[in-house]
C-alpha positions as CSV (number, residue, x, y, z in Angstrom):
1,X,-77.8,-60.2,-38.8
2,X,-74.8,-62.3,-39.6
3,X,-72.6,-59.0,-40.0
4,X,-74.0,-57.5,-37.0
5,X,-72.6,-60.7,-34.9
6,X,-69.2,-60.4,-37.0
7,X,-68.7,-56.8,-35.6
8,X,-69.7,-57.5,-32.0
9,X,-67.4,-60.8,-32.3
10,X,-64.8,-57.9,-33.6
11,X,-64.9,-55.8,-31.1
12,X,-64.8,-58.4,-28.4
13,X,-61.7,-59.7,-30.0
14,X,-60.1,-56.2,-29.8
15,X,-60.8,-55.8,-26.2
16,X,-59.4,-58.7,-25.1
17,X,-56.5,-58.3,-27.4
18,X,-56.4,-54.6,-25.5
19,X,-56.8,-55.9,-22.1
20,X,-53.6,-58.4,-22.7
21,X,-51.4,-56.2,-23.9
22,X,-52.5,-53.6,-20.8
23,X,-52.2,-56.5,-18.4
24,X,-48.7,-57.1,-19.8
25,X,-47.8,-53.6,-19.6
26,X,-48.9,-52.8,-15.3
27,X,-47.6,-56.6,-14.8
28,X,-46.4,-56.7,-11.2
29,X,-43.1,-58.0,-10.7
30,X,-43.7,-61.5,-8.6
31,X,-41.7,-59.8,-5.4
32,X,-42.2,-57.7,-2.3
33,X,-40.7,-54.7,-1.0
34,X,-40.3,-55.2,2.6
35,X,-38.5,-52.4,4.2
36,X,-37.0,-48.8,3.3
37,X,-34.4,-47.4,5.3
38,X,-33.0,-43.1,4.8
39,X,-29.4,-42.6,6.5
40,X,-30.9,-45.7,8.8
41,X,-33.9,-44.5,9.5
42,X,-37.0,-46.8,8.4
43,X,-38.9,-45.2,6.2
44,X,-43.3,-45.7,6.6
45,X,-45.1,-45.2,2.8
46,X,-47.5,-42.2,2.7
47,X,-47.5,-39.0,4.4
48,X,-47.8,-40.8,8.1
49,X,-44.2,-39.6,8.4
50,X,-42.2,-37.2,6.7
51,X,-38.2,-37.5,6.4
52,X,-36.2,-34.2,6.8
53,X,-32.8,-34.0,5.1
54,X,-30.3,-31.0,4.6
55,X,-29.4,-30.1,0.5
56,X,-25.8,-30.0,-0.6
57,X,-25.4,-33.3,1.0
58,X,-25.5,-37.1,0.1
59,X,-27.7,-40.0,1.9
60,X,-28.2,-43.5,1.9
61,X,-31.0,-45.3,0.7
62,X,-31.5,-49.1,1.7
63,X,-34.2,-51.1,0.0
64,X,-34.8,-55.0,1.0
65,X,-36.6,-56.8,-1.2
66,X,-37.8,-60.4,-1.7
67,X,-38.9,-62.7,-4.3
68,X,-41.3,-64.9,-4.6
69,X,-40.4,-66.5,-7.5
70,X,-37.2,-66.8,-9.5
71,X,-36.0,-63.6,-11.2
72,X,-33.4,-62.8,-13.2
73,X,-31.7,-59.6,-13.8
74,X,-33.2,-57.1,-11.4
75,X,-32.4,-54.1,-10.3
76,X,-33.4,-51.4,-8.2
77,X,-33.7,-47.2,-8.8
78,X,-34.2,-44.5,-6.1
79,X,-35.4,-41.3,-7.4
80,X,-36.6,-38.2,-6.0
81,X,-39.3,-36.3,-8.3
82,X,-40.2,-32.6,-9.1
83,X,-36.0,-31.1,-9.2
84,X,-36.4,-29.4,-12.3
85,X,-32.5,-29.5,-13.4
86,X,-30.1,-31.9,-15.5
87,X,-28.4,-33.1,-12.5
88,X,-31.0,-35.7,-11.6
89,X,-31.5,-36.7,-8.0
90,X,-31.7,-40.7,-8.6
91,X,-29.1,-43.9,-8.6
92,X,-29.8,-47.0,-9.7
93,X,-27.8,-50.5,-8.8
94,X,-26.0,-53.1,-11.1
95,X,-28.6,-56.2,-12.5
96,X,-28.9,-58.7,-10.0
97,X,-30.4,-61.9,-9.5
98,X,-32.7,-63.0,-7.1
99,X,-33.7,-66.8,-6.0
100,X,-37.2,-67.5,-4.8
101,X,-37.9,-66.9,-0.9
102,X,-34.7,-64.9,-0.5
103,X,-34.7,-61.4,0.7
104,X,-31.8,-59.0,-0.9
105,X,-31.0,-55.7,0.4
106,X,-29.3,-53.0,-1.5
107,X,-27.6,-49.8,-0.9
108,X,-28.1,-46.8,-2.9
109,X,-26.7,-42.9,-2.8
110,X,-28.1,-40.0,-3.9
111,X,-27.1,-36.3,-3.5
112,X,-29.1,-33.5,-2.9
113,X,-28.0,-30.4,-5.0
114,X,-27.6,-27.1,-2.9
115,X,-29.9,-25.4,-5.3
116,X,-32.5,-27.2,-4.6
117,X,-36.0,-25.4,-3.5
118,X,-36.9,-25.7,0.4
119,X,-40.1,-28.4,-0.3
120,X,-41.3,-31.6,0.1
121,X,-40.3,-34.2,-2.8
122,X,-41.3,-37.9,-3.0
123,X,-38.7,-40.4,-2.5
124,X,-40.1,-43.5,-5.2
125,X,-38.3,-46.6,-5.3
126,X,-38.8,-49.0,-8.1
127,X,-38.0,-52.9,-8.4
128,X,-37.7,-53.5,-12.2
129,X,-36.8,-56.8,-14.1
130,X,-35.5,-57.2,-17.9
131,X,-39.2,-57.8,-19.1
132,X,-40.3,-54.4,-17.1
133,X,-42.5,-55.8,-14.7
134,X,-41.7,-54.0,-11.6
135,X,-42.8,-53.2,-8.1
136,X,-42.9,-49.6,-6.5
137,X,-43.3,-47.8,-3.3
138,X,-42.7,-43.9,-2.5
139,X,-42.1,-41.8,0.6
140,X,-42.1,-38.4,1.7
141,X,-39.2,-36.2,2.3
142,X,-38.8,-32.8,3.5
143,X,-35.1,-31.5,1.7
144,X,-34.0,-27.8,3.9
145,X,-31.4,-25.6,3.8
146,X,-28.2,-26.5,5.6
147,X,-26.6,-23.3,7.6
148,X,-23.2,-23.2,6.0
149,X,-23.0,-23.4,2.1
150,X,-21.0,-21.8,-0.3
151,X,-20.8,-23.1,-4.1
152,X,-18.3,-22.7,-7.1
153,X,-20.8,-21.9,-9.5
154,X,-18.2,-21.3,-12.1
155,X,-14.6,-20.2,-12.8
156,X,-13.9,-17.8,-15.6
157,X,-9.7,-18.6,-17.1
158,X,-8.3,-15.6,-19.3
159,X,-7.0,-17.4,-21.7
160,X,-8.9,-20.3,-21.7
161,X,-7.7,-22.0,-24.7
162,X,-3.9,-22.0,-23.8
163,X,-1.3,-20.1,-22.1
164,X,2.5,-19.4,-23.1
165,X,5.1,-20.4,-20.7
166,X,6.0,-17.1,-19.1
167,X,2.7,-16.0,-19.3
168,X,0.1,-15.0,-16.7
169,X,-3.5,-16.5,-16.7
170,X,-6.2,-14.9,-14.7
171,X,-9.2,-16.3,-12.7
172,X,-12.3,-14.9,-11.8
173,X,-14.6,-16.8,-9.6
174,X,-18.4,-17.0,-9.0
175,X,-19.6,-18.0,-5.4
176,X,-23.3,-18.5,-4.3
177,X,-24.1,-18.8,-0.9
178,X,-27.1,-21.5,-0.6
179,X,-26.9,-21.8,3.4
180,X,-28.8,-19.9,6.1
181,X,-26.4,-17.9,7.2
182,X,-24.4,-14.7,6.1
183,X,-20.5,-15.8,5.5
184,X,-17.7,-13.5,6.2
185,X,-14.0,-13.8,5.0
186,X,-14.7,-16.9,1.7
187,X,-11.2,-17.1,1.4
188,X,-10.6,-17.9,-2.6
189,X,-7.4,-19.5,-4.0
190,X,-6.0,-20.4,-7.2
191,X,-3.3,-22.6,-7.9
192,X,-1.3,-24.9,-9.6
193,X,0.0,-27.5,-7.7
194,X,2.1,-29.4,-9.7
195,X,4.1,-26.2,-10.7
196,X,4.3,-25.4,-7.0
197,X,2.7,-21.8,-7.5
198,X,-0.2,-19.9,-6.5
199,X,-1.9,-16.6,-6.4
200,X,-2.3,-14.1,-3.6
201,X,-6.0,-15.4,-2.2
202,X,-9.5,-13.0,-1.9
203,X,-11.7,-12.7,0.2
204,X,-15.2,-12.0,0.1
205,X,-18.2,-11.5,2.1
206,X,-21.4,-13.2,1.2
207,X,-25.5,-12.6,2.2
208,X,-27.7,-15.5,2.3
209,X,-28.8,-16.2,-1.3
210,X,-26.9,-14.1,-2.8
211,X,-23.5,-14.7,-5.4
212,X,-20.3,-13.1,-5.4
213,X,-17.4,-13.0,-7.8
214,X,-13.4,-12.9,-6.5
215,X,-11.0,-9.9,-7.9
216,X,-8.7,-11.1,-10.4
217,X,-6.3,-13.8,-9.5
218,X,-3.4,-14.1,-11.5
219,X,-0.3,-16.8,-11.9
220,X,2.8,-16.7,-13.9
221,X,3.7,-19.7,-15.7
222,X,7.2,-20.4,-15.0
223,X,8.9,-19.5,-18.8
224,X,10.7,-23.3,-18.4
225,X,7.7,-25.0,-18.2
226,X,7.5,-27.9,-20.0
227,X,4.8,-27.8,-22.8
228,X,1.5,-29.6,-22.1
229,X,-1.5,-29.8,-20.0
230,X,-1.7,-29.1,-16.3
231,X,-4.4,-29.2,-13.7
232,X,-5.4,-25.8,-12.0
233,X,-7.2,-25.7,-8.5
234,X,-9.7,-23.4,-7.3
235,X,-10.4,-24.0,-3.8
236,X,-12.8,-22.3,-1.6
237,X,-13.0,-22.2,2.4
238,X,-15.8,-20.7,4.5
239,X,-17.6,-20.8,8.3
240,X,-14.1,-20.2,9.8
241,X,-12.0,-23.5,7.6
242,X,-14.6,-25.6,8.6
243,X,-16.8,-25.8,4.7
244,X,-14.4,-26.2,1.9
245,X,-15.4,-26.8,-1.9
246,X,-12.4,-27.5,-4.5
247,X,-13.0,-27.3,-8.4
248,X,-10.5,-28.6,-10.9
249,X,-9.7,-26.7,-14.4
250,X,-7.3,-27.8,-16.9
251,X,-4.6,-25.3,-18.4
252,X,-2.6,-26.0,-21.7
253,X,0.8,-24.6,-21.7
254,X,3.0,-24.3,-24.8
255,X,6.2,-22.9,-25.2
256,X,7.4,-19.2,-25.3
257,X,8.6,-17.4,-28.3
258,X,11.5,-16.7,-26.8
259,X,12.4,-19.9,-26.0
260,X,13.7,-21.1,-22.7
261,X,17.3,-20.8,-22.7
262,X,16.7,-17.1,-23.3
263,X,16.3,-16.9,-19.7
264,X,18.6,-18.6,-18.6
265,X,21.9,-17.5,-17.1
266,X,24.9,-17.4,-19.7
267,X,27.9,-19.9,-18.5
268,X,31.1,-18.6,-18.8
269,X,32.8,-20.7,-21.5
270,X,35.8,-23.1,-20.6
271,X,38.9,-22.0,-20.7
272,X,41.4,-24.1,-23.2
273,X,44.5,-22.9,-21.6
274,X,46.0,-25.7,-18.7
275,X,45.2,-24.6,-15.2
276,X,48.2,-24.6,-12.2
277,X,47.1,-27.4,-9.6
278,X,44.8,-25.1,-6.8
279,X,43.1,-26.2,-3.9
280,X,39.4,-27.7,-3.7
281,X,37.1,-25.1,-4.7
282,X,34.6,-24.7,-1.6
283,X,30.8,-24.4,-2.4
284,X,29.4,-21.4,-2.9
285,X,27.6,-19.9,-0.6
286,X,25.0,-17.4,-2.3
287,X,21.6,-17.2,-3.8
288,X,20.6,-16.1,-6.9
289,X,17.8,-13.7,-8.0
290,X,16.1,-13.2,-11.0
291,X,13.6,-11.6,-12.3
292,X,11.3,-11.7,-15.1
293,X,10.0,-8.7,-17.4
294,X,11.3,-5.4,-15.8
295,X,8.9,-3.1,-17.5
296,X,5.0,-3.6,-18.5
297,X,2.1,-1.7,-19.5
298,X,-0.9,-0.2,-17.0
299,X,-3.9,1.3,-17.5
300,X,-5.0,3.5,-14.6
301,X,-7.6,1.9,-12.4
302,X,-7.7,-1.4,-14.9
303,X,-6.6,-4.7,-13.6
304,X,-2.6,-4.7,-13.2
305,X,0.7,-6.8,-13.9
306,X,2.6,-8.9,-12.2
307,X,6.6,-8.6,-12.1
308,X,7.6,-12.4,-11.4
309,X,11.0,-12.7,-8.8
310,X,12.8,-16.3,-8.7
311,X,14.8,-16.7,-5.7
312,X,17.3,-19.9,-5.7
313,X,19.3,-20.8,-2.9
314,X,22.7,-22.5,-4.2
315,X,24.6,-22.3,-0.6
316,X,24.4,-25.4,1.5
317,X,22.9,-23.8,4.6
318,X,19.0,-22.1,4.6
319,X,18.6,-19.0,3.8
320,X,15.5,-16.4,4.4
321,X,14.6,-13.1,2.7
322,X,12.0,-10.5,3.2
323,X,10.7,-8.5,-0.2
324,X,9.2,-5.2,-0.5
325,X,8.5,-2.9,-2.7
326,X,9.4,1.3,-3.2
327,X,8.0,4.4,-4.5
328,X,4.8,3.7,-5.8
329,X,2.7,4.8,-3.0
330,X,1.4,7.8,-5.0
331,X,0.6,6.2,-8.3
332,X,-0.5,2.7,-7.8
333,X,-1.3,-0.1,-4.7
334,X,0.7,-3.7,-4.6
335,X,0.4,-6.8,-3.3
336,X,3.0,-9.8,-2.9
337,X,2.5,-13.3,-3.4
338,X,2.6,-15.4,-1.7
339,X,4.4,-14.3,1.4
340,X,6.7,-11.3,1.7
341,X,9.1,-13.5,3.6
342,X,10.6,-16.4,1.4
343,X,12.8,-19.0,3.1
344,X,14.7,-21.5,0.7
345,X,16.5,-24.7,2.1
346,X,19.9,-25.8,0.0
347,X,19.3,-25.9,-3.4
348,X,15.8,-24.8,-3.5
349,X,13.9,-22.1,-5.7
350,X,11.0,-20.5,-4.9
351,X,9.2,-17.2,-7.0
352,X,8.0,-14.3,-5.5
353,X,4.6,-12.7,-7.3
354,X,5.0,-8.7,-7.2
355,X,1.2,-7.7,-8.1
356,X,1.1,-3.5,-9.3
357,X,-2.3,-2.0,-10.7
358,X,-2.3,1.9,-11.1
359,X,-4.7,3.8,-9.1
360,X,-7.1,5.9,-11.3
361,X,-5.6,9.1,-10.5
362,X,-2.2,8.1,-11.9
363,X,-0.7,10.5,-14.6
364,X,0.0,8.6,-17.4
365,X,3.8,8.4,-18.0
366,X,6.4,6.3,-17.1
367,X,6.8,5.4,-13.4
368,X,10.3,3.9,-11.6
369,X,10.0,1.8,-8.7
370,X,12.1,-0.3,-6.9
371,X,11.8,-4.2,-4.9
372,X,14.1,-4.3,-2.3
373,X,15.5,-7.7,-0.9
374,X,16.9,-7.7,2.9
375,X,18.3,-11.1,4.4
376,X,16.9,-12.2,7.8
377,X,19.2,-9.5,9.6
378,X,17.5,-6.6,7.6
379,X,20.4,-5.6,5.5
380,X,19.4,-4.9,1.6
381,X,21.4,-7.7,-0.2
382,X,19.5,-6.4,-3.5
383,X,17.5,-3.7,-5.3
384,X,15.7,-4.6,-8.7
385,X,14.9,-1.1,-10.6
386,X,11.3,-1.7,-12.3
387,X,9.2,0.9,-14.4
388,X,5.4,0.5,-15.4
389,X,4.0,2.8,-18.1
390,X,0.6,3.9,-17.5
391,X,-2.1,4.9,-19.7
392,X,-5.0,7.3,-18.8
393,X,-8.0,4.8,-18.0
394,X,-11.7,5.0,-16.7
395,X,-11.8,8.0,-14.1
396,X,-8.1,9.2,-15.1
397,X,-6.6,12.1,-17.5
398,X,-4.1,12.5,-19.0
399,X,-1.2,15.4,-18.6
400,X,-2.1,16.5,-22.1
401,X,-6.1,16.3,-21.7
402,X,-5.3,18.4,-18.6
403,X,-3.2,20.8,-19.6
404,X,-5.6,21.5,-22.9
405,X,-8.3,22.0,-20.1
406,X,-6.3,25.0,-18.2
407,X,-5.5,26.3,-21.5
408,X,-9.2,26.6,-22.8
409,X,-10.2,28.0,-19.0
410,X,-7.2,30.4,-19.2
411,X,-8.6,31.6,-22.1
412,X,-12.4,31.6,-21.2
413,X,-11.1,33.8,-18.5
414,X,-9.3,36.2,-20.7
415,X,-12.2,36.7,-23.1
416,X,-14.4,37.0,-20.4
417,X,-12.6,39.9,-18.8
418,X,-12.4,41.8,-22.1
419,X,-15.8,41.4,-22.7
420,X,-16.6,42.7,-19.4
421,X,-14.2,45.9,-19.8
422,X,-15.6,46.8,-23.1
423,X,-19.4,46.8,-21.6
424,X,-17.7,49.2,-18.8
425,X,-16.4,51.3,-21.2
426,X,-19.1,51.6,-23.3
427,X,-21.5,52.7,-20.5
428,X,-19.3,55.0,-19.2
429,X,-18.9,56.8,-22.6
430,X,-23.1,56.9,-22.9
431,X,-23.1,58.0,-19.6
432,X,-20.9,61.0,-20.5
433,X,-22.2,62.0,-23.1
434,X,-25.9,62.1,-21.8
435,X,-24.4,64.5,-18.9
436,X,-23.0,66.4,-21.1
437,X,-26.6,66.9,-23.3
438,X,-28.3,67.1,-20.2
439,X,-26.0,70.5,-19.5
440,X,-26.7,71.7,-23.0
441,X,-30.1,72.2,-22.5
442,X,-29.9,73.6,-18.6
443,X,-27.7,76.5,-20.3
444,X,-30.4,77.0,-23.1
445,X,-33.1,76.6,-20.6
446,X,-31.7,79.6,-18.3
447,X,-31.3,82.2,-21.1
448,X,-33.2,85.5,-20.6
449,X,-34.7,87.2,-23.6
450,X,-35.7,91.0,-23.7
């Protein structure tokens, strides 16, 4: 009997030991959430009303809250539940605190990704303190689909690690249009600000929901670039300039092989011999060209090269130029970047991006072409000779492969007709010869006997 008691005094104990540490667990924080408030809009609890937003765009959330009592380091989270990504959907403010009978309001943002499902989604808001007692409330929001949006989903650097000065690096980049309309003309651009160059943009059309990856866009490092790392910029523009999206990537540069000075032009060494007294030497008014590599390596209907031309205007006085490029309209297609018409004020350089990629037709060989410079009157003030040697590719043959081909069907042919003349030959010889029995035995067949 005793022991009986001793377990039900037990288990009582254990309840109530249960019950406290529950109670302490669901405390309530002594405070009251008085108002809500989405982009200004007050906000009702429960599904009586239902808040539409657009994804792909932030909004405000305004909580006031007031305490009863005394608290000390507060604070409040917004969250919306049921986005199953990392990039939460919440925001939470700094610890606070909050005297009795004082109300507090506090402003919080949150962002709704662009790849978020068209759905309803809770909106909770909780009002926590230090010892977790906390207060919350949730609402109802509808998140939709916004007409016009177009994402970087990623951007693809060859090579990614580092890149020598005088080098090209290439970017591809993904797209995915998340609004509710078709786009037309995503213009794409890659770039390097701080080295003042960029590539010749793409442009792409893109349905509703669906993604899309740029062509290849390519920039030359300068070959004088100083060593170290640089900032790229991909930057996107859509629904006629008014949507734009820009995505940083970071390049490291190191130094060419060659070396700087390498490209540099010579200066003519001082003469030690006493000059006779001469007049002021007037500026010189010209500008000077260069160009980087003069020959490179294609592979018919893969990617390309680019042939880099530095313009530098050492007159006083601005000069313009207009570049174009000869003889390679049966073998490959190019483009210029950025502009075809370069303009240089006193003492400025700018380059001049000639893009060539062989078509996939092109005989594999080595191909001369010419860039032709004309000043703003149309006179040629400069031909650059170039060459490109191209190797058979995807959907291209070589002169070799081809040649081998008419040779084997040259043959083929040759056989075919000897063959074909022996057959004749041989039925014209049966054929003879049965005639020939066939009048053997008429003559034997009209003897007479007596």
């Amino acid at each position: 009997m005793y022991g009986n008691k001793m377990k039900t005094l037990g288990a009582v104990l254990v309840l109530l030991v249960g019950l406290v540490v529950l109670s302490g667990a669901v405390s309530a924080l002594n405070a009251s959430i008085d108002w809500v408030k989405v982009d200004g809009d007050l906000m009702s609890p429960g599904l009586n009303e239902i808040q539409d937003l657009e994804k792909d765009n932030e909004f405000s959330v305004r909580v006031n809250v007031k305490a009863l009592a005394d608290i000390d380091n507060a604070e409040i989270e917004a969250m919306i539940s049921g986005y199953d990504h990392n990039d939460r959907v919440s925001d939470v403010t700094p610890v606070f605190d909050m005297k009795a009978n004082v109300s507090y309001t506090k402003k919080l943002t949150l962002k709704l990704p662009a790849r978020m499902q068209d759905d309803q989604y809770r909106l909770r808001i909780y009002v926590r303190d230090r010892a977790d007692d906390e207060l919350q409330s949730e609402y109802f929001l509808y998140v939709d689909s916004v007409r016009h949006s177009v994402v970087i989903k990623d951007v693809d650097l060859d090579p990614s690690n580092e890149v020598e000065a005088g080098r090209s690096v290439r970017a591809l980049v993904n797209l995915k249009n998340y609004g509710q309309l078709d786009e037309d003309d995503v213009k794409v651009e890659f770039a390097i600000p701080e080295l003042g160059i960029k590539a010749l943009p793409d442009y792409l059309d893109i349905k509703s929901g669906e993604a899309e990856t740029s062509e290849e866009l390519y920039l030359r490092i300068p070959v004088c670039t100083e060593p170290g790392q640089y900032q790229g910029q991909v930057k996107i523009t859509y629904n006629a300039g008014d949507g734009e999206q820009v995505e940083n990537v970071l390049l490291n540069v190191v130094e060419s092989p060659s070396g700087c000075e390498a490209n540099q032009p010579e200066e003519k060494p001082e003469s030690s011999e006493p000059s006779e007294p001469s007049e002021p030497a007037q500026p010189v008014q010209k500008t000077v060209i260069t160009v980087g590599a003069q020959s490179q390596d294609l592979v018919a209907g893969e990617g390309g090269a680019i042939y880099p031309i530095t313009f530098t205007n050492s007159g006083l006085e601005a000069k313009t130029y207009v570049v174009s490029v000869t003889g390679v309209d049966d073998w490959a297609t190019v483009k210029i970047s950025p502009l075809q018409t370069v303009t240089l004020a006193p003492g400025e350089s700018k380059s001049v991006y000639v893009y060539v990629s062989a078509k996939d037709g092109a005989e594999t060989a080595e191909h001369m072409f010419s860039v032709d410079v004309k000043d703003s009157q149309g006179n040629v003030v400069k031909q650059i000779p170039l060459s490109a040697s191209v190797t058979g590719g995807s959907g291209s043959e070589s002169a070799s492969d081809k040649s081998s081909l008419r040779k084997a069907l040259e043959i083929g042919v040759i056989v075919l007709v000897v063959i074909l003349v022996i057959v004749a030959l041989i039925m014209l010889f049966t054929r003879k010869k049965d005639d020939e029995e066939e009048e053997a035995e008429d003559e034997i067949s009209g003897q007479t006997y007596y």
